[in-house]
N, C-alpha and C positions, 0 to 999 in steps of 0.2 A: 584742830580736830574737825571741827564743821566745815573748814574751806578745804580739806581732805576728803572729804564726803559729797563735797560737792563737786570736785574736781574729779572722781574715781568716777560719779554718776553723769557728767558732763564728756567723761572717755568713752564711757559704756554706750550711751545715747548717742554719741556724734559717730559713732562707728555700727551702729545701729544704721540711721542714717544711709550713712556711705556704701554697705549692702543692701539696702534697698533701691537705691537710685542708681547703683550699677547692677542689679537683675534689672530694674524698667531699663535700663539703657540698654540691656543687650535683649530685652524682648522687644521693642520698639526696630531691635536689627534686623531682629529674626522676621518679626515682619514685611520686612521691606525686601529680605532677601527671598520670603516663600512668597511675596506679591510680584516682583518686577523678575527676579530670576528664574523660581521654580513656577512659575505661572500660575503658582496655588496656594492663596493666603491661607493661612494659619487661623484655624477657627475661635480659638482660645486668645489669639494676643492681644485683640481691642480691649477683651474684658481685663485681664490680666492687668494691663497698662492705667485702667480706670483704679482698679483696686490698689496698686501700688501709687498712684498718684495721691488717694486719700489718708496713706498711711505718713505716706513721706509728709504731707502738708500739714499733718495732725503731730505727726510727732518735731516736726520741724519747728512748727508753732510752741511749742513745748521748751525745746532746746533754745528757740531764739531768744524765749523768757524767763529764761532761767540766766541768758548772756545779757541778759537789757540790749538785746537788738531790735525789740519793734518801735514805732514810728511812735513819739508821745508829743505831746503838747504840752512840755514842762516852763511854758511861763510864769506859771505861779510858786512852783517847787525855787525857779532859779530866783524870784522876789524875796520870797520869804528864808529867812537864818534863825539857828536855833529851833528852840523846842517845838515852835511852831511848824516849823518844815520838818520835823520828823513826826510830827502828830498828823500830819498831811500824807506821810509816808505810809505810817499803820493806817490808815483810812483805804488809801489806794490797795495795800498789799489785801488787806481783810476784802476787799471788793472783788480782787483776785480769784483769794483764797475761796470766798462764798461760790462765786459763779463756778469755778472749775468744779466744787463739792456737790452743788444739786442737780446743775444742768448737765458736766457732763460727766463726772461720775457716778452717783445717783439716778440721773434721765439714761448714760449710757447703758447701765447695768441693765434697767429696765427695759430697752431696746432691744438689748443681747437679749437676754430671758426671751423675752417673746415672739422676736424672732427665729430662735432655736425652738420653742414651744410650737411652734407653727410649723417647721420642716420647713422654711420655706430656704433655696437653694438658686444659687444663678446658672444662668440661662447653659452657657459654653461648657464652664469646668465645674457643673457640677457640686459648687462649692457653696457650703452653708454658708449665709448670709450671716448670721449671728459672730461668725471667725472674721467678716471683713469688719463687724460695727463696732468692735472688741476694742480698737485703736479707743475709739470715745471716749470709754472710762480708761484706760490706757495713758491715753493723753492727758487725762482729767489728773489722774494721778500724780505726773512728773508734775502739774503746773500747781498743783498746791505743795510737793514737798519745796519746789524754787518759793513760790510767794512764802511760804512756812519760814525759810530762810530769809529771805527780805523781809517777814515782819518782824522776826527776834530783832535783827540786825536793826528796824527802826527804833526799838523798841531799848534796846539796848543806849541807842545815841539818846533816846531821850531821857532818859535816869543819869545821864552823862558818862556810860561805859565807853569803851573802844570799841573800833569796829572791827569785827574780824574777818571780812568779806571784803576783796578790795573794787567791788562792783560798784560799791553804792556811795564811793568815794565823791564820785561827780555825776552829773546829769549827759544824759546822750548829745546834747545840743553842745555843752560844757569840752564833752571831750570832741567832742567833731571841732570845733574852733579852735582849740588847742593843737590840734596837729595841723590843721592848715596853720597857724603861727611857725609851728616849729619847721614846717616846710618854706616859707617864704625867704630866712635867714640863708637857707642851704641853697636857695636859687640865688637869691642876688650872691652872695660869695662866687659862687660857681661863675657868674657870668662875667663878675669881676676879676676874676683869676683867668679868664677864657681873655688870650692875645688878640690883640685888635686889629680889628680888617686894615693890611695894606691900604696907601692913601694912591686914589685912583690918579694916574699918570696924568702931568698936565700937556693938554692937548697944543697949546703956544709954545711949551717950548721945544715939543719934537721937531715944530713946523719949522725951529730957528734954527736944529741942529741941522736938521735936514738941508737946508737953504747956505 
């Protein structure tokens, strides 16, 4: 049920995503085509392109940690076996969990608020500034329900249940070398199955047939 939940929210989000970076992709066009073609840039696209970059990064950041795709420093996670490395686990995810709850959904909301309270509005389109900072607690959101999920899930190995998430099977470092292994097998095969270079003509004895 929760890896169903997480997969439906991981559909909905990466496709979230994939409409926002192909509207920046086709406003970044349009630009190019009202600057170099129609000799008349578009007054709206710069800002447009800034606001859609902040959304894409915010929510992308979100999606990537909900995959376990950012960058970690899991030395000590791949040292330590047992109860210990999932005690490590809920320490990491609550760290998560905290910062996404005050800073940015918490600090977000607060932003939003007062920046709507103010009227204040950008510069081209017009456009309430409190709707662009909305991503913050937005973001803030997805990355505690993902950490909320990875801390059951550490929490779980530590009482010694199953896991029911198959993310947190191994570490990023863990499966990165594992497919390079599983890659290395499939080239030397290939290269050994690959016919071998003709053996280059020896040059003395043309010179004897010749003569």
């Amino acid at each position: 049920m929760i890896a169903r939940v997480k997969a439906a929210v991981d559909l909905a989000l990466g496709w979230v995503l994939v409409v926002l970076m192909g509207a920046a992709v086709l406003n970044v066009l349009w630009q190019v085509f009202t600057r170099f073609v129609l000799a008349d840039p578009s007054a709206f696209t710069d800002e447009l392109a800034r606001y859609l970059l902040v959304w894409v990064g915010l929510l992308g950041a979100a999606y990537a940690g909900g995959k376990r795709m950012h960058l970690a420093i899991d030395l000590l996670p791949m040292k330590l076996t047992g109860r210990p490395k999932h005690a490590l686990g809920v320490f990491i995810e609550a760290c998560v969990f905290a910062f996404a709850l005050f800073v940015m959904v918490i600090g977000g909301v607060k932003l939003v608020s007062l920046t709507l309270l103010l009227g204040q509005t950008s510069a081209a389109l017009r456009l309430p500034l409190g709707y662009v900072y909305a991503v913050l607690p937005l973001s803030g959101l997805f990355l505690m329900f993902y950490a909320g999920l990875f801390l059951s899930e550490h929490v779980r190995q530590f009482v010694g249940r199953p896991l029911t998430l198959p993310e947190l099977r191994e570490t990023p470092a863990k499966a990165f070398s594992e497919s390079v292994e599983d890659v290395k097998p499939k080239r030397s095969e290939h290269s050994a199955d690959a016919p071998s270079a003709a053996p280059a003509p020896d040059s003395d004895s043309h010179t004897t047939e010749r003569a």
